[in-house]
C-alpha positions as CSV (number, residue, x, y, z in Angstrom):
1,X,13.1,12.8,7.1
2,X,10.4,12.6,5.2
3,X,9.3,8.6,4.2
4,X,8.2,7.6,0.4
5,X,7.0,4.3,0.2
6,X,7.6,3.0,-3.6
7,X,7.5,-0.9,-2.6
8,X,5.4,-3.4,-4.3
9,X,2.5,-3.5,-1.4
10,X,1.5,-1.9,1.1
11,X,1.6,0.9,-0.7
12,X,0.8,4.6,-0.3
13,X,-3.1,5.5,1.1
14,X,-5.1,8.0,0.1
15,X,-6.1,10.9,2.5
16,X,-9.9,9.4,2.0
17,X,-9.0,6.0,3.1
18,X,-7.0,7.1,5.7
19,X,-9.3,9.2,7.5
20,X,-12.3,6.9,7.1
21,X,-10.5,4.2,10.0
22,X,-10.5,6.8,12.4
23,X,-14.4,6.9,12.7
24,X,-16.2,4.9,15.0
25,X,-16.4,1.2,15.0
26,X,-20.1,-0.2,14.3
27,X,-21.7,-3.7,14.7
28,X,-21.3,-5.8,11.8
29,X,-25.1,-7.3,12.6
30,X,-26.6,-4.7,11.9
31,X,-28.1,-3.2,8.4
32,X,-25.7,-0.7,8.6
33,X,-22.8,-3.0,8.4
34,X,-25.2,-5.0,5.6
35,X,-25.0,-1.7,3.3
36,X,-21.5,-1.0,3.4
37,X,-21.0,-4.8,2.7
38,X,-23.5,-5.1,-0.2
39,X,-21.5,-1.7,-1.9
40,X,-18.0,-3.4,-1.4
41,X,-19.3,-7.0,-3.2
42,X,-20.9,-5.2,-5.9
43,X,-17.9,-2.5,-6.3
44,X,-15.1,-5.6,-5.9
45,X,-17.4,-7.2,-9.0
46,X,-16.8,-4.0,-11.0
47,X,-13.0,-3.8,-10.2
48,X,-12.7,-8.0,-10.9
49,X,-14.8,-7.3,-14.1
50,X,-17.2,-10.4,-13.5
51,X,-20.6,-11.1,-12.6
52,X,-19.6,-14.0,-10.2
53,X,-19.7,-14.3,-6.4
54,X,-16.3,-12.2,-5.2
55,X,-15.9,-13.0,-1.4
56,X,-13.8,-10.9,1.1
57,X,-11.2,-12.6,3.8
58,X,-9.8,-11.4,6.7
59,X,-6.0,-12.3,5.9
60,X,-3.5,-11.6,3.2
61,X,-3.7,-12.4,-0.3
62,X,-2.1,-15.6,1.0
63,X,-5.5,-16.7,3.0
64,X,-6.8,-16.4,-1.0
65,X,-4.7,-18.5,-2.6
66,X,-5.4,-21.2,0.5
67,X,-8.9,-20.6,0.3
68,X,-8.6,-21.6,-3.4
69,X,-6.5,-24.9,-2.3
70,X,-8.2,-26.2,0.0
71,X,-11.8,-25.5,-1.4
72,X,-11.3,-26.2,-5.4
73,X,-9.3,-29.6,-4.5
74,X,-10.0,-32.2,-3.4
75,X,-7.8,-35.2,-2.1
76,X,-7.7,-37.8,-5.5
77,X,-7.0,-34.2,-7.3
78,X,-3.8,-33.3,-9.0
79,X,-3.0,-29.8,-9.8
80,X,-0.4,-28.0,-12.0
81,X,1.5,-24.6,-10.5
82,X,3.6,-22.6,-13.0
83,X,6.4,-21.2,-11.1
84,X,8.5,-17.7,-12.7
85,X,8.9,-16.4,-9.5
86,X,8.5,-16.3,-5.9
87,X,5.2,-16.0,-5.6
88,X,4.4,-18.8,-8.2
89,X,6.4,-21.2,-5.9
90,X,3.7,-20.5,-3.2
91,X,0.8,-22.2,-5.1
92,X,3.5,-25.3,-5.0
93,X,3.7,-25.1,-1.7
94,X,0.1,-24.9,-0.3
95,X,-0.3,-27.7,-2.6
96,X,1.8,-29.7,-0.7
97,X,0.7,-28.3,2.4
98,X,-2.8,-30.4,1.5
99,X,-0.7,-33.2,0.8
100,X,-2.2,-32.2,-3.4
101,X,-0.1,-33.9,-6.0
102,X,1.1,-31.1,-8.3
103,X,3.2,-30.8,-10.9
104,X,5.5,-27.8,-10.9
105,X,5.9,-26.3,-14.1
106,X,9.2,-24.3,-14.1
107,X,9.8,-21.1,-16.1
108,X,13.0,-18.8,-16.1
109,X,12.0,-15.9,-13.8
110,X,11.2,-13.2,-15.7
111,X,10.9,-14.7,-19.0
112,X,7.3,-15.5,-21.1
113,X,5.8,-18.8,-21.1
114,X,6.2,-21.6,-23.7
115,X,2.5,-22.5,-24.5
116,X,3.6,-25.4,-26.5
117,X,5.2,-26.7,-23.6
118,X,2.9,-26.0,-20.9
119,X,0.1,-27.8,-23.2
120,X,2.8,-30.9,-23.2
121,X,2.3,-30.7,-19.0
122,X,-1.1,-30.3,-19.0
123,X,-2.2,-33.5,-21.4
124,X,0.5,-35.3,-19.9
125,X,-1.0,-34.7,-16.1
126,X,-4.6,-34.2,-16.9
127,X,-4.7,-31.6,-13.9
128,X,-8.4,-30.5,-12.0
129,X,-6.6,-27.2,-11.7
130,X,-3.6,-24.9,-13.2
131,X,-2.4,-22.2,-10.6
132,X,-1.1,-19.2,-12.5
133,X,-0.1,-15.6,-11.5
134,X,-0.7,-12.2,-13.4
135,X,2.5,-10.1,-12.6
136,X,4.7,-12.1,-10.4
137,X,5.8,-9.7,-8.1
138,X,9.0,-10.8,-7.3
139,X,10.5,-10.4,-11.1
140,X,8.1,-7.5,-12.0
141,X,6.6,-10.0,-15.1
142,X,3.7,-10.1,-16.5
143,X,2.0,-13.6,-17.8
144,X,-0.4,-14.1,-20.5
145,X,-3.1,-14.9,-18.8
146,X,-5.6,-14.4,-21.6
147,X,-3.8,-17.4,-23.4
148,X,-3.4,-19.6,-20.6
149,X,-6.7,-19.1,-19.7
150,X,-7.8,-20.3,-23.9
151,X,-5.1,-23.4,-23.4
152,X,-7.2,-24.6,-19.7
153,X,-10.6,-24.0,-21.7
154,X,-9.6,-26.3,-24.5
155,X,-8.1,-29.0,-22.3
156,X,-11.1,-28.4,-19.7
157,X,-9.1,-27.6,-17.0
158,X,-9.9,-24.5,-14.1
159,X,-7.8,-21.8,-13.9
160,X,-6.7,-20.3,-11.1
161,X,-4.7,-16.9,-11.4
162,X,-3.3,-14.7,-8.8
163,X,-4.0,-11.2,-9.1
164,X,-2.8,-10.3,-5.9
165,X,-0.4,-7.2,-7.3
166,X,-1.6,-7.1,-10.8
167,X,-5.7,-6.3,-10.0
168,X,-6.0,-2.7,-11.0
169,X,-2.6,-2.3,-12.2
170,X,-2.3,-5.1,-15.4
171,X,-6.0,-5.7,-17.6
172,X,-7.9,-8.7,-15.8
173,X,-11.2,-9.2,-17.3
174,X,-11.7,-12.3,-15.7
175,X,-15.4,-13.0,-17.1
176,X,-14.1,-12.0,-20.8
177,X,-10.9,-14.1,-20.5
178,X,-13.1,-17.3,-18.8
179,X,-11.2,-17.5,-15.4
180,X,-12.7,-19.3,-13.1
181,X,-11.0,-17.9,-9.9
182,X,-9.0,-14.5,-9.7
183,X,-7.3,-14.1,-6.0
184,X,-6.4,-10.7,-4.7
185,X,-5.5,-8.5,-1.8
186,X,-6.3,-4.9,-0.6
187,X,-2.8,-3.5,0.1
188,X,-1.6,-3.1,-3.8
189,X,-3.7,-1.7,-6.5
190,X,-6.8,-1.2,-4.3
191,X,-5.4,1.4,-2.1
192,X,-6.1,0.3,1.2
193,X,-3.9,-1.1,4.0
194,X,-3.4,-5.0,4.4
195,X,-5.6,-7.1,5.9
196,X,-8.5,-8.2,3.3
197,X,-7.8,-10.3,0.5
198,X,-10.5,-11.9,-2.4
199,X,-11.7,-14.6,-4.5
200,X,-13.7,-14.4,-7.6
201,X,-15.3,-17.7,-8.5
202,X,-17.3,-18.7,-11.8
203,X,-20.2,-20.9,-10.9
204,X,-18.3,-24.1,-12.1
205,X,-15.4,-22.9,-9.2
206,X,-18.4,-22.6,-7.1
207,X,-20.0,-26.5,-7.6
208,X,-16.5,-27.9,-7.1
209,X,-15.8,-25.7,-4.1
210,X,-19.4,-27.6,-3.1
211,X,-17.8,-31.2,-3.6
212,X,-14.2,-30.5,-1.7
213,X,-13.0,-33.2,0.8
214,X,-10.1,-31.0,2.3
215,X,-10.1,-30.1,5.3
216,X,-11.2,-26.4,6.1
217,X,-12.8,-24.3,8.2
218,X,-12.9,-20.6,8.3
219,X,-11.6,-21.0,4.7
220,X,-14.5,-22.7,3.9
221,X,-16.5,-20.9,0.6
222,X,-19.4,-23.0,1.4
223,X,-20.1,-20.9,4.4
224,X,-18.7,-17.9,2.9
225,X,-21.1,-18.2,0.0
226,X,-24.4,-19.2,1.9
227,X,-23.4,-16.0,4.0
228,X,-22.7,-13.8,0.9
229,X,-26.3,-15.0,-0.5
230,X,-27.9,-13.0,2.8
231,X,-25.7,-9.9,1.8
232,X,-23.8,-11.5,5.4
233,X,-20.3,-12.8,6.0
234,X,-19.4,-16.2,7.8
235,X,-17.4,-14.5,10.7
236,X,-16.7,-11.5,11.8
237,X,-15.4,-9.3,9.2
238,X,-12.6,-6.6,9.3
239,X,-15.0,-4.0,10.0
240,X,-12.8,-0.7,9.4
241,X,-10.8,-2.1,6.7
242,X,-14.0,-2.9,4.8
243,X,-15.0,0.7,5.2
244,X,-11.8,1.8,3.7
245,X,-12.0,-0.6,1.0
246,X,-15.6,1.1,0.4
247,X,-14.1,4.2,0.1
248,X,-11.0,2.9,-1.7
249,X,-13.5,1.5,-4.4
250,X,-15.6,4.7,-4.7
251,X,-12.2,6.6,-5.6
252,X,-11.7,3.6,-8.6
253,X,-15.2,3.7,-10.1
254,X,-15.0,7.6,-10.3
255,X,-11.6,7.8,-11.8
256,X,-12.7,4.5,-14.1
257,X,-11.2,0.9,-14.4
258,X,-9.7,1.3,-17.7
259,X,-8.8,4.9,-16.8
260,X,-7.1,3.0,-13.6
261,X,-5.3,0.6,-15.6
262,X,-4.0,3.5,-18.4
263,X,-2.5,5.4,-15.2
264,X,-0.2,2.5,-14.3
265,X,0.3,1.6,-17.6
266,X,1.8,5.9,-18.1
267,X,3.9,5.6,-15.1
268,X,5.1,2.8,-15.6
269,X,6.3,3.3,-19.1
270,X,7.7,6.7,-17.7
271,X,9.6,4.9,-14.9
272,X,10.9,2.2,-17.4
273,X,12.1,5.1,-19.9
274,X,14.3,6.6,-16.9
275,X,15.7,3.6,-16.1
276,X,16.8,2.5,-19.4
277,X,17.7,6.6,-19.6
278,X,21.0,6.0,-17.3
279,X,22.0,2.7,-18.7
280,X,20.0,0.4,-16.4
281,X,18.8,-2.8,-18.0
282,X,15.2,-4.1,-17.1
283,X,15.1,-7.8,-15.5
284,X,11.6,-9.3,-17.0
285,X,11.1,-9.5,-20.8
286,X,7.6,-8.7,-20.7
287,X,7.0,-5.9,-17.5
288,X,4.1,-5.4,-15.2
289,X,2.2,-1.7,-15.0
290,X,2.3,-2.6,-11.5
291,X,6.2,-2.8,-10.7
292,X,9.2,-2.3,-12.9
293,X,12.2,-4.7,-12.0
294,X,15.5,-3.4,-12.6
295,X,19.2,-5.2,-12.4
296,X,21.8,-3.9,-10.5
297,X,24.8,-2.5,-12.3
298,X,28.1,-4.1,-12.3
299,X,30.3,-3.0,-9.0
300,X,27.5,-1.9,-7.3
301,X,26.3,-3.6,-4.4
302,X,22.4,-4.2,-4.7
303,X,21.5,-4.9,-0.9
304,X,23.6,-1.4,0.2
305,X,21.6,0.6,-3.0
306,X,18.6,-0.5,-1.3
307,X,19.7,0.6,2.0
308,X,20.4,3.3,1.3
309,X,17.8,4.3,-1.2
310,X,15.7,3.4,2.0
311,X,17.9,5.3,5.0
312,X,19.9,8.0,3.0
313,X,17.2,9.4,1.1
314,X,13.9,7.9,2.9
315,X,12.8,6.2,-0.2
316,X,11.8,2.4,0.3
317,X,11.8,0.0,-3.0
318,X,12.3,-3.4,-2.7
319,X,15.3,-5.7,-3.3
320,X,15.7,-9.1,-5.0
321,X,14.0,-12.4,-3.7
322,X,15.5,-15.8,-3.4
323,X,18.9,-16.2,-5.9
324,X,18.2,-12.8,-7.4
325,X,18.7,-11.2,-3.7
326,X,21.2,-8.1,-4.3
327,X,20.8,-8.7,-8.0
328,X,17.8,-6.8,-8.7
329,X,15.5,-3.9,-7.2
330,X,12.2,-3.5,-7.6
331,X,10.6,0.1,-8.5
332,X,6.4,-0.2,-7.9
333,X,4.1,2.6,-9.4
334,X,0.9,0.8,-8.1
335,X,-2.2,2.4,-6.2
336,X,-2.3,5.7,-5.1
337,X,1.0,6.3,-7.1
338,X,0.7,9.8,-9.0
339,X,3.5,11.3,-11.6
340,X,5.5,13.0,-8.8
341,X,6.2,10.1,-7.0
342,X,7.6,8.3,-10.6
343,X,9.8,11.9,-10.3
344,X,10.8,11.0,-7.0
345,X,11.8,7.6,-7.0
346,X,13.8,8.3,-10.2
347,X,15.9,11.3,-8.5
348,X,16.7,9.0,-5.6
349,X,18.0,6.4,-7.7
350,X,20.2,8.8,-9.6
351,X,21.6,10.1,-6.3
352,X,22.2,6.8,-4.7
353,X,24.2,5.5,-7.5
354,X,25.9,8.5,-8.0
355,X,27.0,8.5,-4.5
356,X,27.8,4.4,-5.3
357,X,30.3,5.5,-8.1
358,X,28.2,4.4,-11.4
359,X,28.4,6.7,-14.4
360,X,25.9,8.3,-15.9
361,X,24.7,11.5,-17.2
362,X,22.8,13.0,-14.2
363,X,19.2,14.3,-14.7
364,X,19.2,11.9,-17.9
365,X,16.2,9.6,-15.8
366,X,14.1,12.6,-14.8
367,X,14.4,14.1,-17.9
368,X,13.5,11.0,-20.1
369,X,10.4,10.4,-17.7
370,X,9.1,13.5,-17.9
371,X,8.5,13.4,-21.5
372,X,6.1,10.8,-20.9
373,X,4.3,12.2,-18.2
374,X,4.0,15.7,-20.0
375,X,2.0,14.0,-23.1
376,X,-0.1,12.2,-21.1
377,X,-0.2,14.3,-17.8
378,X,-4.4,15.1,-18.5
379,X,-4.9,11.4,-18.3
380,X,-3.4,10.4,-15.0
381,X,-4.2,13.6,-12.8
């Protein structure tokens, strides 16, 4: 049977990407190595929309958000982490892991943030740093980030975001919007497999990263950035995942970031429209282009949809994470995703809860979709 992957990361490669790991490996000394590095910083610039630094790790988008801890902190520092979702709660918890004081700012998963009140945390803990994500993957919502990024300005406090699933997928102008660090990782909207993950960081980011008194080591942006300065890296880097990403970024440049960003943006509102099509109710308030979040109908068991979404028809979404496990499944339309696989995933989802017992007019989800993708089908390929 044949496998579609429609999960929130990894996600789908291109052809390109693919076939690019299978050529020879080459010594990362070398100026050949030196090129393909110096095209990656400068394309990663273009895709992070900033003129700052933006340093490549061999690790998950997790070894970013450490890399932010441990370098941007410092051990009298306390720190504020908003928390909608599961991946919010891990800013919390490398926090904690360094032994930071932070304040946890709570918000209803998959419901906006009150400014008002997350100005009342902020004066009232004076943070060095707010930790805040872009589309929190694990409720398919997407923050304001231009706003909390206006509130840290005014109370002069860095900004942290993570852009691990929302880069490419959700705007991000980091430099226009004033974030100081954007965090990311290769297996979502840039199109390559996991294994690489990045930090943007404004100049101030840069001097504080300078100052740190954590402990770190092959985290450390001091190296990475004397390094970066000879067009080098600290440690061996992932040599043929870079090389994909190189290849992954020439794909993005030619179709266009904004062009990028409208694609999600189409087939996302064309999986959203399907959904809503066959009486399915969206979880978040305000949804990610990167991932559409969708509750589980009464009477129908959400872990045993997924299943067999997954094993019946050989399409893989995602379920629900901590209390909204079996409550939720998560649709993603991120990366190399194209209008067929929106048709796809839609079809499977009919079937499975067809063959669950939910009512519904059949066809209703393709049908509603397709409208969308018709008008706009010149503009997403």
């Amino acid at each position: 049977m044949k496998k579609y992957l429609m999960t929130p990361g990894p996600t789908t490669l291109p052809e390109d990407v693919l076939s690019i790991m299978a050529h020879p490996i080459i010594h990362h000394r070398t100026k050949e190595y030196q090129e393909i590095n110096q095209r990656v910083n400068e394309g990663l610039q273009y895709i992070f929309s900033t003129q700052n630094p933006v340093f490549t790790l061999a690790s998950s988008g997790t070894g970013a958000m450490e890399t932010a801890v441990c370098n941007l902190l410092s051990s009298t520092d306390k720190a504020i982490a908003i928390i909608g979702g599961k991946f919010g709660e891990r800013w919390a918890e490398l926090c904690k892991a360094y032994k930071i004081e932070v304040n946890i700012f709570e918000v209803e998963w998959g419901i906006p943030i009150d400014m008002d009140r997350l100005r009342e945390a902020v004066r009232a803990t004076k943070p060095a740093l707010l930790f805040a994500t872009l589309c929190e993957t694990s409720t398919g919502m997407l923050f304001d980030i231009k706003a909390i990024s206006e509130l840290c300005q005014e109370e002069g406090v860095m900004l942290v975001v993570d852009a691990i699933s929302g880069l490419g997928a959700d705007p991000m102008p980091t430099d226009e919007w004033g974030v100081d660090v954007v965090v990311s990782g290769s297996q979502k909207g840039l199109m390559c497999p996991p294994g690489l993950a990045f930090l943007s960081m404004s100049q101030k980011a840069l001097e504080k990263a300078s100052k740190s008194d954590l402990p770190k080591y092959y985290f450390s942006i001091p190296k990475a950035y004397k390094a970066y300065q000879k067009n080098d890296t600290a440690f061996t880097p992932a040599i043929t995942l870079v090389r994909a990403l190189s290849c992954a970024i020439e794909r993005i440049k030619k179709e266009g970031l904004q062009n990028l960003i409208r694609r999600h943006s189409i087939l996302a509102e064309a999986t959203r429209l399907g959904i809503e099509a066959i009486g399915l109710e969206l979880f978040p308030k305000n949804p990610s282009n990167a991932v559409t979040a969708v509750k589980v109908p009464e009477g129908i068991d959400g872990k045993k949809l997924v299943k067999l979404m997954k094993d019946g028809y050989g399409v893989n979404f995602a379920g629900g994470q901590g209390h909204l496990e079996g409550k939720i499944f998560r649709v993603a339309h991120l990366g190399y995703c194209d209008k067929f696989d929106v048709i796809v995933a839609l079809s499977c989802i009919e079937m499975a809860l067809s063959d669950l017992g939910y009512s519904f007019t059949k066809g209703r989800a393709i049908e509603s979709a397709e409208k969308i993708i018709k008008q706009l089908a010149c503009s997403i390929g």
